[in-house]
N, CA, C and O of each residue as an XYZ file, in Angstrom:
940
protein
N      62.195    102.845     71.859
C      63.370    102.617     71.033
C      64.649    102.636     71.879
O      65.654    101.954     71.677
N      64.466    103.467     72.791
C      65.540    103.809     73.684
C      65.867    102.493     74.299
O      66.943    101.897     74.300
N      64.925    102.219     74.729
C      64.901    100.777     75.924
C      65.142     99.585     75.071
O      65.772     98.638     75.541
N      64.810     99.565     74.178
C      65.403     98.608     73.667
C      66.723     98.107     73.147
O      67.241     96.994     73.062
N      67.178     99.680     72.741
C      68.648     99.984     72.441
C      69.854     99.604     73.947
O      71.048     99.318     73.860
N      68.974     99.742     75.274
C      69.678     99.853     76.101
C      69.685     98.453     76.404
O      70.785     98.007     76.731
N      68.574     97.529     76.370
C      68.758     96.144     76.243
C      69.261     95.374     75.554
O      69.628     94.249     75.892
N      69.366     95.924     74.358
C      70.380     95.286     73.388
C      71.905     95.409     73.795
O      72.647     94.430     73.714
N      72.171     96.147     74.057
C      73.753     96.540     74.412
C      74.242     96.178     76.074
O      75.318     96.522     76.564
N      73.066     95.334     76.836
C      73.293     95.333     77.586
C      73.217     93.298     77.335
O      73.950     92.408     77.765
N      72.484     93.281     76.816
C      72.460     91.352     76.451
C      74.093     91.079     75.929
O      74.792     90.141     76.311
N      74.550     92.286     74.837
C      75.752     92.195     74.587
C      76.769     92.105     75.138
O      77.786     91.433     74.965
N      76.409     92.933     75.932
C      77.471     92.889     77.585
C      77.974     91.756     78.121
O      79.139     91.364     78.192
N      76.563     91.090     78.635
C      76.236     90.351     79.426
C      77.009     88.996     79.149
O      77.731     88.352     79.910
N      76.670     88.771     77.924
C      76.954     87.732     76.809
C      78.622     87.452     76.603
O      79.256     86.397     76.588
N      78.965     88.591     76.480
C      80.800     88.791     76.198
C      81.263     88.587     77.550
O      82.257     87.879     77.711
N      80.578     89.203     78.730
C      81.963     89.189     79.837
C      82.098     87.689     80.717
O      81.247     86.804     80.623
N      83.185     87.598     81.480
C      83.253     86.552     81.885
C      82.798     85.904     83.251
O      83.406     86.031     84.314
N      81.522     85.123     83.036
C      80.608     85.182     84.293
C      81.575     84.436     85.780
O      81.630     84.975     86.886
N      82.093     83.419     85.495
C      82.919     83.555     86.668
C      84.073     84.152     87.224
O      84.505     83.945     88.358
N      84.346     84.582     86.734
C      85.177     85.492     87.271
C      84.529     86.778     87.908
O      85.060     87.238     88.918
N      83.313     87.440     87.332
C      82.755     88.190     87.894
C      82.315     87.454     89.336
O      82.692     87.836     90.443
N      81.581     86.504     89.119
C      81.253     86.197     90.612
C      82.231     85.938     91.596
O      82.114     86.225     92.787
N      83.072     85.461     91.134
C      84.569     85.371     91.699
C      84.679     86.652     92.545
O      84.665     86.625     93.776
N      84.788     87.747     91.834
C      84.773     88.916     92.365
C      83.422     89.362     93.456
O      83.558     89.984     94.510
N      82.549     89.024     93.066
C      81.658     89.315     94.126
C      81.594     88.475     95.327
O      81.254     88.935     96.416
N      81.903     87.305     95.151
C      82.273     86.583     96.756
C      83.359     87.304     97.372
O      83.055     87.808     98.454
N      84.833     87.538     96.883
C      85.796     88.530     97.021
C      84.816     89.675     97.916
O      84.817     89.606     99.145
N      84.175     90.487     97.359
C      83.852     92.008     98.019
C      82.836     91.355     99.304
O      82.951     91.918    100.393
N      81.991     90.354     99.218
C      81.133     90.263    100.104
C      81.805     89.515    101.436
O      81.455     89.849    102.568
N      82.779     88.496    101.210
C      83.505     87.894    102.155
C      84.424     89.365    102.654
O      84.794     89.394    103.827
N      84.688     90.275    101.955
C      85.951     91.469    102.415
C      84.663     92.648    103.640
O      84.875     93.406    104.586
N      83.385     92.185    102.887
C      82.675     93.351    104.379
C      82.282     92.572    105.199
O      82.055     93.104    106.286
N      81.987     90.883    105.116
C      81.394     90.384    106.248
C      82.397     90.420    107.585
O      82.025     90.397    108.759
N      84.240     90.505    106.918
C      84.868     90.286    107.853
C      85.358     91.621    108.392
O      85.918     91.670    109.487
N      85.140     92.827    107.565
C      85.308     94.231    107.694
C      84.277     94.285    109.122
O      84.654     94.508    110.272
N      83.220     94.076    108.766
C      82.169     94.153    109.696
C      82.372     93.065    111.092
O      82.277     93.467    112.251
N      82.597     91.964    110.800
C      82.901     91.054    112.073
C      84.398     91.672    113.263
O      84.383     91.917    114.469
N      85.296     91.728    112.455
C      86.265     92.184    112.981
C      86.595     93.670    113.823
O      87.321     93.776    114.811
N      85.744     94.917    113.041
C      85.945     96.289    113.327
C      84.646     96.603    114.315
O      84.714     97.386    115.262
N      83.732     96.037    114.028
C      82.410     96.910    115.080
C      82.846     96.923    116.408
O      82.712     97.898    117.148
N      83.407     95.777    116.752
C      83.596     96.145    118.581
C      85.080     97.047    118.971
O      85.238     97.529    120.092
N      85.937     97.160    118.055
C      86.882     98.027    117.555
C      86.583     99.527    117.886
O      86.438    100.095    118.969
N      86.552     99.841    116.994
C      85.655    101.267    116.440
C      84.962    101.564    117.648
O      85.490    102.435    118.340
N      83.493    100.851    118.239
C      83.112    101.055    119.875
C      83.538    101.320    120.995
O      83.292    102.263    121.748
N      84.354    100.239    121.113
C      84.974    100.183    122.508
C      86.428    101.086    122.705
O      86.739    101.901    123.573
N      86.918    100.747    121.917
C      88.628    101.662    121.808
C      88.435    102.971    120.901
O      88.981    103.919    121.465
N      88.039    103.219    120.089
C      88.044    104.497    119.086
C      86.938    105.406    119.527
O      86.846    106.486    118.942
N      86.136    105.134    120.421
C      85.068    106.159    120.429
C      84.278    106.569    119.331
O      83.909    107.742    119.383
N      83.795    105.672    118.000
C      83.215    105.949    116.498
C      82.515    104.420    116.854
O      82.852    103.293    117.219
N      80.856    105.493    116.345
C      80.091    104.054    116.031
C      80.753    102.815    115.762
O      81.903    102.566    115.403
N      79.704    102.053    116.033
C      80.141    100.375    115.521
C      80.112    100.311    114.145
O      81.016     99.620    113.674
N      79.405    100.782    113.403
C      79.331    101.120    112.159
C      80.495    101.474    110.879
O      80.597    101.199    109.684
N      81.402    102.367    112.054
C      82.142    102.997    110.939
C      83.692    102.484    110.250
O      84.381    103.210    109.534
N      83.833    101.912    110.412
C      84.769    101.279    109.061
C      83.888    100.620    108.383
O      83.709    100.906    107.199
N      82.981     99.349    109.159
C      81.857     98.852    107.981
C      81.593     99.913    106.804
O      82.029     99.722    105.669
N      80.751    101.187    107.205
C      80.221    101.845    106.151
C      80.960    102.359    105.493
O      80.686    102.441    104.296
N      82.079    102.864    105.941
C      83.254    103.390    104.966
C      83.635    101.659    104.272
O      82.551    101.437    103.734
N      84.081    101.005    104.129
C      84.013     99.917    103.564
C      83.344    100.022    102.559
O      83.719    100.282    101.415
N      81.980     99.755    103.080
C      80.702     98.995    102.153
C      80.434    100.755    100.916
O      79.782    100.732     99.872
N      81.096    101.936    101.446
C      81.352    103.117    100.439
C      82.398    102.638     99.341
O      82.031    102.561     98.168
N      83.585    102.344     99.678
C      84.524    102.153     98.682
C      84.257    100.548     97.760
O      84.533    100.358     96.575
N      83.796     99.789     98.497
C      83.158     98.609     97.724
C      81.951     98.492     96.514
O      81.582     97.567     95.790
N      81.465    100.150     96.705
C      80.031    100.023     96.245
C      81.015    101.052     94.846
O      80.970    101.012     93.617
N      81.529    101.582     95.474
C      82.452    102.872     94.099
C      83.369    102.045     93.416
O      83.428    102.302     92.213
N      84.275    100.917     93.896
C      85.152     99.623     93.373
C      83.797     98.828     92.483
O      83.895     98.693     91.263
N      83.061     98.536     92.929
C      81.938     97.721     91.748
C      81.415     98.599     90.796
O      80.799     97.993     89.919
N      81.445    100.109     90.622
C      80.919    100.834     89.683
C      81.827    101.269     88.921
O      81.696    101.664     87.763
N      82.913    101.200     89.645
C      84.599    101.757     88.119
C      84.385     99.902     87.500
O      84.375     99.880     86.269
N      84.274     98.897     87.956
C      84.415     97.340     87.439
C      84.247     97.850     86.376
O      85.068     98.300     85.577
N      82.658     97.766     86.326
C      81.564     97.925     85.023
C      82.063     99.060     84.332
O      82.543     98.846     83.219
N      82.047    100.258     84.775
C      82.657    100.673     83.887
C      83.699    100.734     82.969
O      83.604    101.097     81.796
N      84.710    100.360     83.560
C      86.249     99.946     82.287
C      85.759     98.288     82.365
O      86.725     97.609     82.714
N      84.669     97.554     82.162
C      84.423     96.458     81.583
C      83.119     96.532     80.802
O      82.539     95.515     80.420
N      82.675     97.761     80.576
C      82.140     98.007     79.503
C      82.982     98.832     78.568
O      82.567     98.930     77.413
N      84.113     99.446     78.895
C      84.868    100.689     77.583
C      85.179     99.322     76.491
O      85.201     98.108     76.697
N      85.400    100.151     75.262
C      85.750     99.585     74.141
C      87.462     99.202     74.646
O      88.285     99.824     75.319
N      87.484     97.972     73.996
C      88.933     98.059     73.851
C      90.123     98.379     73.669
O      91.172     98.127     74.263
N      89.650     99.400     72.115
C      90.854    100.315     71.464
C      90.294    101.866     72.503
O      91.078    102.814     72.478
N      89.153    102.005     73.235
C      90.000    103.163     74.125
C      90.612    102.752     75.254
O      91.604    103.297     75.739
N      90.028    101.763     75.710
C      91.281    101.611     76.890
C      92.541    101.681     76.587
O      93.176    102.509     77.241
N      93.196    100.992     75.691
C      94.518    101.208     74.539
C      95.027    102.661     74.880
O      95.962    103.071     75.568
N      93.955    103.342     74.060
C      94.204    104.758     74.156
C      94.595    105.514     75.368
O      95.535    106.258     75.649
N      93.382    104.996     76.090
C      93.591    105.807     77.779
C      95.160    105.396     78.484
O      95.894    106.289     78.908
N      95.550    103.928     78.542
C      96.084    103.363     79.405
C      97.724    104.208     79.731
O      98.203    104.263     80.863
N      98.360    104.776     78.560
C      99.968    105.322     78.565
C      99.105    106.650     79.102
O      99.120    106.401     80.308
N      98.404    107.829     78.982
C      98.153    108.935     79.964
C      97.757    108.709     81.278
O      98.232    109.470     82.121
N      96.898    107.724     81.690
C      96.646    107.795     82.652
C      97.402    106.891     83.820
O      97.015    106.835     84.988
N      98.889    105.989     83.128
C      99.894    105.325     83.824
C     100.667    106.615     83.924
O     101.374    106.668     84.931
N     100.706    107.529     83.239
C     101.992    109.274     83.629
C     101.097    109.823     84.363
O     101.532    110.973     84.428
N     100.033    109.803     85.035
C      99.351    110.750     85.449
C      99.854    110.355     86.717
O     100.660    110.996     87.392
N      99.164    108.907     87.099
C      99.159    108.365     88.493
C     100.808    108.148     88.920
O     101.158    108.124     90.100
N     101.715    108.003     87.834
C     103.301    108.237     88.303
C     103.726    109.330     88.599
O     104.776    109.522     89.212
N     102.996    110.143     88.218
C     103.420    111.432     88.371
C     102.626    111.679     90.078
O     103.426    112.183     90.867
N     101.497    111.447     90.564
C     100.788    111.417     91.611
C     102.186    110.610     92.580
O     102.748    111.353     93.384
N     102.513    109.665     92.515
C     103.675    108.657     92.666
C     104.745    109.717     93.161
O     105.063    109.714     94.351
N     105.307    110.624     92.277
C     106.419    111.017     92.766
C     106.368    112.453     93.364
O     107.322    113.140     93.727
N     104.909    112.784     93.389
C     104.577    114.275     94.515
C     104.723    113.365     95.581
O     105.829    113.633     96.051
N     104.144    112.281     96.338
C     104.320    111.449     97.644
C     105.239    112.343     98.230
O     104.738    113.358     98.714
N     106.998    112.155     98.338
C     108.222    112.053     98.668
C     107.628    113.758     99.015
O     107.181    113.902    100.153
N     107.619    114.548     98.436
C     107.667    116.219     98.279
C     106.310    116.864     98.881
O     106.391    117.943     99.468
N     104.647    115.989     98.693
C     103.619    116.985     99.669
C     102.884    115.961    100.225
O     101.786    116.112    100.762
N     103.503    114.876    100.098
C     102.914    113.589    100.670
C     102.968    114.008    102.427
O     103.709    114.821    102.980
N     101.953    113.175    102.993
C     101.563    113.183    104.745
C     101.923    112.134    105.102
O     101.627    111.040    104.622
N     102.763    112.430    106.197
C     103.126    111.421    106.718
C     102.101    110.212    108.058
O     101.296    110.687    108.859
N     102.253    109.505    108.017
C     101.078    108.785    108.828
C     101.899    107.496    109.778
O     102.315    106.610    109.031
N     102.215    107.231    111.371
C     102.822    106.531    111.938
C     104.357    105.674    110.913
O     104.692    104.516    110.664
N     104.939    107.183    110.570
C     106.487    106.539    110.096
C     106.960    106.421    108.434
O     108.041    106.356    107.849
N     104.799    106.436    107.826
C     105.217    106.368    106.236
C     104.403    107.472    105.802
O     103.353    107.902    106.279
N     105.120    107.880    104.744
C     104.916    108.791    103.607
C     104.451    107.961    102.380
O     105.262    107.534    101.559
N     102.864    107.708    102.270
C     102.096    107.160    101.501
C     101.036    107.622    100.490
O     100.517    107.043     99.535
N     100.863    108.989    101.063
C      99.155    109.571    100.846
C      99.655    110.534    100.374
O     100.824    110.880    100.200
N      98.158    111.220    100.045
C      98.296    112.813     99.462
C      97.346    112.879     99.957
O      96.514    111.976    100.042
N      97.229    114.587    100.635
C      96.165    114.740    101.307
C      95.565    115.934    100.403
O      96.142    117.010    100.253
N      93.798    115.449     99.575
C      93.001    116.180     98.481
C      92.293    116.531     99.492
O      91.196    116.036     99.233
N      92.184    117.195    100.716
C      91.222    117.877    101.319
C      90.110    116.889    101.643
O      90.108    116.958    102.872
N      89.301    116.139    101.363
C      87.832    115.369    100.889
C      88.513    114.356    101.884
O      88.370    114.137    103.086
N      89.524    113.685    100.635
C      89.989    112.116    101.156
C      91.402    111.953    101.075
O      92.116    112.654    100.358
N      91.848    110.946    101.876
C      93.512    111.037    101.172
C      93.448    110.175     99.962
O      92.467    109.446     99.808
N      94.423    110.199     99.079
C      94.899    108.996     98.205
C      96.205    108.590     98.095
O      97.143    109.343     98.355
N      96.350    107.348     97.695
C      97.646    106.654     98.136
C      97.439    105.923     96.861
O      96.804    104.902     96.599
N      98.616    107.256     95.673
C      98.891    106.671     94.249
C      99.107    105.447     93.657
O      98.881    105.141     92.486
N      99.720    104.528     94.853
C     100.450    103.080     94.140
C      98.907    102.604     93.607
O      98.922    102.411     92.392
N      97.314    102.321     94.354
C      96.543    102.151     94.562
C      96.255    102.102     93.301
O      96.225    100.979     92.796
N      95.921    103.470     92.311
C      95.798    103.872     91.274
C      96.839    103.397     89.924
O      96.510    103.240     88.748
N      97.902    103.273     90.423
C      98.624    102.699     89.531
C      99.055    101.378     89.275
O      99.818    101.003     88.385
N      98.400    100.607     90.282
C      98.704     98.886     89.956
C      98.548     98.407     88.710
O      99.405     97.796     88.072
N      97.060     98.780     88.227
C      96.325     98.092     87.575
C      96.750     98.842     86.030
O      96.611     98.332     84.918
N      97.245    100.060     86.324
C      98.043    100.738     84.551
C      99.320    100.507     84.471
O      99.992    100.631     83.448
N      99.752    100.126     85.657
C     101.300     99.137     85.588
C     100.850     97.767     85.061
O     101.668     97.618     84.153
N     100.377     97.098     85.051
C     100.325     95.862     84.675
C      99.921     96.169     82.589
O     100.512     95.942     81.533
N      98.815     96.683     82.947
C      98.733     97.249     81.518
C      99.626     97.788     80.750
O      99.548     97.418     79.578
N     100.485     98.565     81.001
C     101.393     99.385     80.256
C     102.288     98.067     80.271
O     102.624     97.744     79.131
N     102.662     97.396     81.070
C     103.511     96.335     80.807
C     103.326     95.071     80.269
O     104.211     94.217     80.308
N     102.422     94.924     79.855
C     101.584     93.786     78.721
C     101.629     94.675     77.516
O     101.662     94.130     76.412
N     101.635     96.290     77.622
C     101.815     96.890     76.074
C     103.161     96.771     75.657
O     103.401     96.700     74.452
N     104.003     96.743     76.430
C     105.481     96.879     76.394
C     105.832     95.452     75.464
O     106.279     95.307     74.327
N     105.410     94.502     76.513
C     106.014     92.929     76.067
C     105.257     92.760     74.608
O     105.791     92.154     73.679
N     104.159     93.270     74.531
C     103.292     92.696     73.038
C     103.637     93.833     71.834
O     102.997     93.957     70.790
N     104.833     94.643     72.250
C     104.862     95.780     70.910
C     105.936     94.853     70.091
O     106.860     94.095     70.386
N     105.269     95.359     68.829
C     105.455     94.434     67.571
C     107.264     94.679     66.931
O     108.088     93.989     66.331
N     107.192     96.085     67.504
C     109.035     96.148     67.128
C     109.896     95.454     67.767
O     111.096     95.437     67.491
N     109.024     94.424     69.244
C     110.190     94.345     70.058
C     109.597     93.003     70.477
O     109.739     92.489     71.586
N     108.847     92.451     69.346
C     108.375     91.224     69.667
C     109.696     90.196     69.674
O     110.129     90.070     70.819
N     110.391     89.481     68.740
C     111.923     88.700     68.851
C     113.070     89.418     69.844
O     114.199     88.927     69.826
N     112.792     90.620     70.744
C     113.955     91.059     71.141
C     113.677     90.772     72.752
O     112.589     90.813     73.327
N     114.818     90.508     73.240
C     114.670     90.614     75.161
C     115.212     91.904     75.706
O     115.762     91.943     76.807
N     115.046     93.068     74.865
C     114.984     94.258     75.229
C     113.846     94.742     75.974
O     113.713     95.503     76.932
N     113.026     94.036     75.207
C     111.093     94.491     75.982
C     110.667     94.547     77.405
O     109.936     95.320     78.025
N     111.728     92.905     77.913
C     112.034     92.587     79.109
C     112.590     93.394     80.181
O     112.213     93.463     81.351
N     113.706     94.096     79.499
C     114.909     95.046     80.242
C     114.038     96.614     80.836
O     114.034     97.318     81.846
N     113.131     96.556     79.012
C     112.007     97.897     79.385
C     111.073     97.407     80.475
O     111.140     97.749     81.656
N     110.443     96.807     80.095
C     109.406     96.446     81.279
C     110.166     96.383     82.970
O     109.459     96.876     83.848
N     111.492     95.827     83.402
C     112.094     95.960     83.881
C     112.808     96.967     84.719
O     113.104     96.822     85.905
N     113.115     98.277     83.768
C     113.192     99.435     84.208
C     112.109    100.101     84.663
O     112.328    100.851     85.614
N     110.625    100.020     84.115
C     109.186    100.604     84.540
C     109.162     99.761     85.779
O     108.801    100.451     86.732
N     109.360     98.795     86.038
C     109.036     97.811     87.410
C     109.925     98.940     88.739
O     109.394     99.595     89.637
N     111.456     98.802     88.379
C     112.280     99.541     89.013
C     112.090    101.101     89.466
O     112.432    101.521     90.571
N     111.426    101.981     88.329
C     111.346    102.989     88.769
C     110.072    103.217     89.668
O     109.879    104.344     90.123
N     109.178    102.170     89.948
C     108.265    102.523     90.746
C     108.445    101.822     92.002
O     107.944    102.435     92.945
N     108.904    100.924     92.252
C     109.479    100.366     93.667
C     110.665    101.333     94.030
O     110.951    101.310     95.227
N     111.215    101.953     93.456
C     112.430    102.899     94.081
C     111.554    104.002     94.986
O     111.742    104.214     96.184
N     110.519    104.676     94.113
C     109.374    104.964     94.746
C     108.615    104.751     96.222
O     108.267    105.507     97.128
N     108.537    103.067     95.930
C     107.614    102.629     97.562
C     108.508    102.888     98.409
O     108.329    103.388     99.520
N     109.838    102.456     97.772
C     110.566    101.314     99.221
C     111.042    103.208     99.945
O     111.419    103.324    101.111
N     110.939    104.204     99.188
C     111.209    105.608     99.681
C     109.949    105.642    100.480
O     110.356    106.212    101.493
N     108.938    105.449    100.641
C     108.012    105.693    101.202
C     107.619    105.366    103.232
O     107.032    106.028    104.087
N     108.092    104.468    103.231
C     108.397    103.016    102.508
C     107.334    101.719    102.954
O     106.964    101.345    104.067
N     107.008    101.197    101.526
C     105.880    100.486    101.660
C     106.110     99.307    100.816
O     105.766     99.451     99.643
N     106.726     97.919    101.217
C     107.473     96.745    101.067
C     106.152     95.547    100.507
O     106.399     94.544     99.838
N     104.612     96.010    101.029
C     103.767     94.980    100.643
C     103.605     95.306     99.336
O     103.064     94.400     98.702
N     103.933     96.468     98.573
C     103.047     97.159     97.718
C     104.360     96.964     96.753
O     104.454     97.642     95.730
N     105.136     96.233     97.030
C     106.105     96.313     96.212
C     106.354     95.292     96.396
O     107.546     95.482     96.639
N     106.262     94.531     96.471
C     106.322     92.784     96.955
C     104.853     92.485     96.048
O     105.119     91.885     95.007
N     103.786     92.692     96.172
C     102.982     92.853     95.073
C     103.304     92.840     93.741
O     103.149     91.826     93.060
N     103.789     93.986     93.252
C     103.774     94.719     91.888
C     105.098     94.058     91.639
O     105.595     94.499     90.603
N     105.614     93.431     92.048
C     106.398     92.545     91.806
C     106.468     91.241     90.963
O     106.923     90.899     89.871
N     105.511     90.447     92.436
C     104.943     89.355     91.325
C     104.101     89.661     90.487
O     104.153     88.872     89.544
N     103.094     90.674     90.323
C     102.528     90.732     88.929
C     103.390     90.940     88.122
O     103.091     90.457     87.030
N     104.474     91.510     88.139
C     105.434     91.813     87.210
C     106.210     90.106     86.481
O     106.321     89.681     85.331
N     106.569     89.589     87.741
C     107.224     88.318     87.400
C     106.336     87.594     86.460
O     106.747     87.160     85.384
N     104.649     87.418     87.035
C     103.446     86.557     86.663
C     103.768     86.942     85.043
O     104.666     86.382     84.415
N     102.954     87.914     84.509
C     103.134     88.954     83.447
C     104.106     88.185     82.682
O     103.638     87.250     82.032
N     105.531     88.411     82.617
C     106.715     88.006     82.006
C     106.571     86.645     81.799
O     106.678     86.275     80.630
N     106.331     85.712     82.746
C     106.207     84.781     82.919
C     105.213     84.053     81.820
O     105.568     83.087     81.143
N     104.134     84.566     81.764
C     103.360     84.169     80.590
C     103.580     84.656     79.268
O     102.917     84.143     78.367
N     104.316     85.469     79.022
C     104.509     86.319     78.039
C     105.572     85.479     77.107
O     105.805     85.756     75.930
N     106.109     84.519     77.763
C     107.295     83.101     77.074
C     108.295     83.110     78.029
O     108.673     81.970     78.300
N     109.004     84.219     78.791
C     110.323     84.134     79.635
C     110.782     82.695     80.067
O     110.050     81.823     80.534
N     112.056     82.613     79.837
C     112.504     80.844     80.375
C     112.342     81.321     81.775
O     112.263     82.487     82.161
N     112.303     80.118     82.536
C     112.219     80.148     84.045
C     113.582     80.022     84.384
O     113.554     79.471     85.485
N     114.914     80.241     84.032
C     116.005     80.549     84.317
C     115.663     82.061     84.961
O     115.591     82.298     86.167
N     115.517     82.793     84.136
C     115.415     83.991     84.214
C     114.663     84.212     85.273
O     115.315     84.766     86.159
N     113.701     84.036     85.519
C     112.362     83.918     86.963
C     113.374     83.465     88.048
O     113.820     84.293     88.842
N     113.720     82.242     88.090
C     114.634     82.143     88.900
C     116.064     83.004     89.651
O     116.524     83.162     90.782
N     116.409     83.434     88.161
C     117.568     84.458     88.638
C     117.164     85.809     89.171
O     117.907     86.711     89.558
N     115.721     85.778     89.115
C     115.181     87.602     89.525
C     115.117     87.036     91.080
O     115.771     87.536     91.996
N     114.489     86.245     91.182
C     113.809     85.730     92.593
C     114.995     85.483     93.774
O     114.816     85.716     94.970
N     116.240     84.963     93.182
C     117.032     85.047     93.823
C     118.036     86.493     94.164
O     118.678     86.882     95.140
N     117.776     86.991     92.839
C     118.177     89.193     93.164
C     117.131     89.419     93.976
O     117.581     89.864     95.032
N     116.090     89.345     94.010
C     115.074     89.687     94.446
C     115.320     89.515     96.176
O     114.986     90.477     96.868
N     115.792     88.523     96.727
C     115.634     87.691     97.929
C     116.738     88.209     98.562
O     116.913     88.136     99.778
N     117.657     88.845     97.609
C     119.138     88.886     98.065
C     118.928     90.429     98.429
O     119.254     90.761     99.569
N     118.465     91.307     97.651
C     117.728     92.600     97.151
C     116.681     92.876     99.185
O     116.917     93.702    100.066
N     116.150     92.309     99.154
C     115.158     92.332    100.517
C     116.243     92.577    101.217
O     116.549     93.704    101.608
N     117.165     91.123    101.509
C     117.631     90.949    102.788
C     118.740     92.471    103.266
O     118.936     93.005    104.357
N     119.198     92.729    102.069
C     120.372     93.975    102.191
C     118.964     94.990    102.624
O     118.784     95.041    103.840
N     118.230     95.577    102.000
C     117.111     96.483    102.462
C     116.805     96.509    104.076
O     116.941     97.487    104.811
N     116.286     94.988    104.510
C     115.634     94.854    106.065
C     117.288     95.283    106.904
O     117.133     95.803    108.009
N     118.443     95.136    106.548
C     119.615     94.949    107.415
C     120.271     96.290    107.317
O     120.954     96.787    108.213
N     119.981     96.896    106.030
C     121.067     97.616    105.815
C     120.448     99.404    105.910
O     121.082    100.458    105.860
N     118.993     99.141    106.059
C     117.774    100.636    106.263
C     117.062     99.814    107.369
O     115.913     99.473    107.086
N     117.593     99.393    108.713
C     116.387     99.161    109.671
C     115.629    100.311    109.652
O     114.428    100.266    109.386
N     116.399    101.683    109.992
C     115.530    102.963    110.129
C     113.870    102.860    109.468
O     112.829    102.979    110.113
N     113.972    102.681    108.440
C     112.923    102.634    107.615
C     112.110    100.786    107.463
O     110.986    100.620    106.990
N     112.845     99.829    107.889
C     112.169     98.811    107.831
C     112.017     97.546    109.107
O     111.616     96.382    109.079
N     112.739     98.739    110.556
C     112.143     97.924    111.083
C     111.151     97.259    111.679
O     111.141     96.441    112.599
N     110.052     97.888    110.801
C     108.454     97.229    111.216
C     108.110     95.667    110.610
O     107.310     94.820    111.008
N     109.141     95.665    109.392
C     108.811     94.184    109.156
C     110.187     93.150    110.035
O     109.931     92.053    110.529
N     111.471     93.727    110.067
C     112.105     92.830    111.148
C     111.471     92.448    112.450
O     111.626     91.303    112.875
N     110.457     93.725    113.401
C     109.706     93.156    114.031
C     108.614     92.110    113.948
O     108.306     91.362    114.876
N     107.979     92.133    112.575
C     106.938     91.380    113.020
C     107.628     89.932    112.441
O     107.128     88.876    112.829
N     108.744     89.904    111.540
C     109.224     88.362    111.507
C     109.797     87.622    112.947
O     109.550     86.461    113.271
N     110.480     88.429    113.586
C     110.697     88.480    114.903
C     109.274     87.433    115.904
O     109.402     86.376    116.521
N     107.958     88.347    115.675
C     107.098     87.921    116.457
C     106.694     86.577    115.836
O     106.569     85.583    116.552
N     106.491     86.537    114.521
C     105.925     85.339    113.964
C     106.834     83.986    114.080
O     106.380     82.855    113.902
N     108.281     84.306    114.428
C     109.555     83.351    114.284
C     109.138     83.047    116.089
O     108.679     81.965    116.454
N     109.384     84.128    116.985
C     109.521     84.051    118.051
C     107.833     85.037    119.071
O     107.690     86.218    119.386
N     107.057     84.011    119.231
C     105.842     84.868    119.011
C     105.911     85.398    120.762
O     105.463     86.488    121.117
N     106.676     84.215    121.900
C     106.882     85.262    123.222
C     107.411     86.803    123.556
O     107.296     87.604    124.483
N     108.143     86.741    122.088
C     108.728     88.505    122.017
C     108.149     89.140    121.521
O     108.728     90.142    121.102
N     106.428     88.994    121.185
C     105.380     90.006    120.954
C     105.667     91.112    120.933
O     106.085     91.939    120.122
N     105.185     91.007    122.719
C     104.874     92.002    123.492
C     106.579     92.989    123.838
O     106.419     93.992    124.533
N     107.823     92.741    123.448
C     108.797     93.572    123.723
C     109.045     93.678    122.454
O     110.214     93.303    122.550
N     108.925     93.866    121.398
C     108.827     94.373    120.253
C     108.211     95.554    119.481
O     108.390     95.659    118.268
């Protein structure tokens, strides 16, 4: 009875989710260790003194734990994810703003928290309940005719890049960015508006890279190398 119950709910599964995109995702993880593995084994050997092995297997660890949370929040019911999604976006913000105060520092950034076991590096955790909480924002029904929803979603965008760029970590916020823009973007926003962020946005960078080298000149260097690639090596 059991087994059958478990096959039933699993045909159901099967049936509802969306098969390409899943595979989508699995070329994603398998192309991310073939090159984990091509790139790091003689790495790790020759310069680090650690098997050839070891980023591969640490890899092919977090790839194998990333495919078992999938399934799992793509099997939860809908109305609990609902439920879960506003506690566990304060949890990981809250993880977010210990960083600055018991966060470890690592070649220049303050990213991680160090849990004894492993480190973690909150933004990580919170991408994916930022995007969520901000699809709850734009679709709440009091604030469906208003471009207040926008301004909210807006301020949640802001208070967590004030966050990175303290850290300071510019990909991870250059990211959560455009999901933010994407998001809005489908949600109806005129592309005036897209436009006018992109250009705050651009204007927003350039004062940051010029005006905090202290903290950002790792990306003036490497535009430097990519603009001017003979100044590599004095960079």
């Amino acid at each position: 009875m059991l087994e059958k119950l478990i096959k039933f709910e699993f045909n159901i599964y099967w049936r509802n989710i969306d098969k390409n995109i899943l595979f989508g995702f699995f070329i994603l993880f398998f192309l991310g260790l073939f090159f984990s593995f091509s790139s790091t084994s003689s790495l790790a050997g020759e310069r680090l003194n650690k098997t050839y092995y070891f980023f591969f297997s640490k890899h092919l660890i977090f790839t194998a734990l990333a495919l078992l949370i999938m399934f799992v929040i793509s099997a939860m019911e809908t109305s609990l994810l609902k439920k879960i999604v506003i506690p566990l976006f304060v949890l990981f913000f809250v993880l977010l703003l210990l960083v600055p105060i018991i966060g470890i520092e690592v070649k220049g950034a303050k990213r991680w928290l160090n849990l004894y076991f492993f480190r973690l590096q909150p933004i990580e955790l919170l991408k994916p309940f930022f995007i969520l909480i901000t699809v709850k924002i734009l679709t709440l029904n009091k604030l469906q005719n208003s471009k207040i929803r926008y301004l909210f979603s807006f301020f949640l965008l802001a208070s967590v890049i004030i966050l990175l760029i303290d850290q300071p970590d510019l990909g991870q916020s250059i990211l959560l960015i455009g999901s933010w823009v994407a998001t809005v973007f489908i949600s109806g926003v005129s592309l005036t508006y897209i436009f006018s962020f992109f250009v705050t946005f651009i204007f927003f960078i350039s004062c940051l890279l010029f005006l905090m080298p202290e903290k950002f000149c790792y990306v003036i260097n490497r535009l430097i190398c990519f603009f001017v690639p003979r100044k590599g090596d004095n960079v």
